[in-house]
C-alpha positions in Angstrom: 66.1 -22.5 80.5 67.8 -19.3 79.0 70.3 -17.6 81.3 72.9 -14.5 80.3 75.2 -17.4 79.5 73.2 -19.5 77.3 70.5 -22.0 77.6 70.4 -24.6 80.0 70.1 -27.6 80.1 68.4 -29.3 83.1 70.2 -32.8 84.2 68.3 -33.5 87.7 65.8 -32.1 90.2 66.0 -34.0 94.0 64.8 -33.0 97.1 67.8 -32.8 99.6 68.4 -32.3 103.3 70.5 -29.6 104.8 73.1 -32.0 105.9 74.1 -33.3 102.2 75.4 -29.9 101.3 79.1 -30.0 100.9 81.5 -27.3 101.0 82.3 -27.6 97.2 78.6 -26.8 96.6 77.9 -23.8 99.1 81.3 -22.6 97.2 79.8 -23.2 93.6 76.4 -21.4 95.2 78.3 -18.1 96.0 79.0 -18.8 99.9 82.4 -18.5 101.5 81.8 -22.0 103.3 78.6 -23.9 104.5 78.1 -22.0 107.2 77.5 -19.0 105.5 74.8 -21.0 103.1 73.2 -22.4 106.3 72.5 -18.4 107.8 70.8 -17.9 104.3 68.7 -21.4 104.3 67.6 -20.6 108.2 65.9 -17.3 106.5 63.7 -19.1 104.6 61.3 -21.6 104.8 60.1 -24.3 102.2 61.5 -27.4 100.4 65.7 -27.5 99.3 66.4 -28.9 96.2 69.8 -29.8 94.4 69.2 -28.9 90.1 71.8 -30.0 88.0 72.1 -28.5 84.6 74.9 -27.6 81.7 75.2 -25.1 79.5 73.3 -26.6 76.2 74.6 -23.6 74.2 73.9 -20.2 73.1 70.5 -18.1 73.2 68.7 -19.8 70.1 67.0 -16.1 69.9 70.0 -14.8 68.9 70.7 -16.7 65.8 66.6 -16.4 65.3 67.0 -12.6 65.2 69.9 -12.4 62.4 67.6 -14.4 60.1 66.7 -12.1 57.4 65.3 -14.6 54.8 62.1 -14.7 55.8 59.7 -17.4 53.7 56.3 -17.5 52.9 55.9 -20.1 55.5 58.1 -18.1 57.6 56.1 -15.1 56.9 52.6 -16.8 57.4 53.7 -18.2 60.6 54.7 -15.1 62.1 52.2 -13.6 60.6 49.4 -15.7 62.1 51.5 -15.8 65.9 51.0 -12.4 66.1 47.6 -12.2 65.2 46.8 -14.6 67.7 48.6 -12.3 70.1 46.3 -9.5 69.2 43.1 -11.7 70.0 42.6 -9.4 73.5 43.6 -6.1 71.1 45.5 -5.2 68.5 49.2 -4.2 69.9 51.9 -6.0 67.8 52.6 -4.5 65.0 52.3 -0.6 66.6 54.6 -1.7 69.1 56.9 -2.8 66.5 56.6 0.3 64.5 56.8 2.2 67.4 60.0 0.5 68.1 61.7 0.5 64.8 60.8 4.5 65.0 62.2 5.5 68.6 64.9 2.2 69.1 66.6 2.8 72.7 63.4 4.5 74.3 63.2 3.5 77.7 60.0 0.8 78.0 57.9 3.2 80.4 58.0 5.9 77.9 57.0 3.6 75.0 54.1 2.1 76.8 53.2 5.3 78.3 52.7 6.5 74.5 51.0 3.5 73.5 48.3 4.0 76.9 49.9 0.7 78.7 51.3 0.4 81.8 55.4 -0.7 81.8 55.0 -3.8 83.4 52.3 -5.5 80.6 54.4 -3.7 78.1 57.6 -5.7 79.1 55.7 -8.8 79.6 54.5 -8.1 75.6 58.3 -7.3 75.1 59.3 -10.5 76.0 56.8 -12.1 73.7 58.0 -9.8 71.0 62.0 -11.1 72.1 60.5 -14.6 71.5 59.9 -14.6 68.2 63.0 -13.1 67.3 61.5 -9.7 66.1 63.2 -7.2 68.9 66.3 -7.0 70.9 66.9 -5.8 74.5 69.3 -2.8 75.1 70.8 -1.7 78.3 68.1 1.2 78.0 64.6 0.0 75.7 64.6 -1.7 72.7 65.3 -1.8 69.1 64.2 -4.5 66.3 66.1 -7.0 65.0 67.2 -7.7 61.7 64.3 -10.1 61.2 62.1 -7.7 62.7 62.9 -5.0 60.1 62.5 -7.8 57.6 59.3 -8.5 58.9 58.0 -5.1 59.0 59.7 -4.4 55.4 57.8 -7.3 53.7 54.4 -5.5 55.4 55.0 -2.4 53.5 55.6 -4.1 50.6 52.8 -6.3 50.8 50.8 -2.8 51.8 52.3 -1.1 48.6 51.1 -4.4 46.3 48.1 -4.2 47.1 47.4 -0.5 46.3 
């Protein structure tokens, strides 16, 4: 599971009562003490559970988005990912170009110049993110370097076959 800190690493999942809450743990949560955790749990309703989990280690997206050195496998499989992803309509590769073009552009006004509405961009975003092509700013996006290497070997490829 990817958090700001890194990926985690599940350990456990149990169901738990109330009651086997220490002090220690409503501290760890973010309470000041158990009582304060209890006022929050008697606002909602549903099942408790205790997750343990570690930090694994860093965002593997991260290290995915330096890599420049794209092979033809490399290539192919991106390639063919984002084909795939354009079964319901052709959208990856403008929205890359139309990121590499206006990097930091909020995402309403990119999907509003692309006729989609922000939240299905950002959901497309993420997909995008996933495959190491684009990075998340504090305002829009820009590629990565493997996205720029991505869209680099297209215009080549483009250019060949001229």
């Amino acid at each position: 599971m990817r958090s700001p800190a890194g990926e985690l690493a599940i350990e456990s999942v149990e169901v738990i009562d109330e009651t086997a809450i220490s002090e220690k743990e409503a501290e760890l949560a973010g309470f000041d003490s158990t009582e304060a955790l209890m006022r929050e749990l008697d606002s909602r309703n549903g099942t408790l559970y205790r997750i343990a989990f570690h930090l694994a280690g860093p965002d593997s997206r991260i290290a995915l988005r330096e890599q420049t050195e794209l092979s033809t496998a490399d290539l192919g499989a991106l390639s063919d990912r984002l084909e795939r992803m354009d079964r319901r309509g052709a959208w990856t590769l403008r929205t890359l170009r139309l990121i590499d073009q206006r990097p930091s552009t909020r995402a309403a006004d990119l999907a509003a110049e692309i006729g989609s509405e922000k939240l299905p961009f950002k959901a497309r975003m993420r997909k995008l993110k996933e495959l190491g092509l684009t990075q998340s700013l504090e305002v829009g996006y820009r590629l990565s370097p493997r996205g720029k290497a991505f869209l680099e070997h297209l215009a080549v490829r483009s250019t060949d076959k001229r």
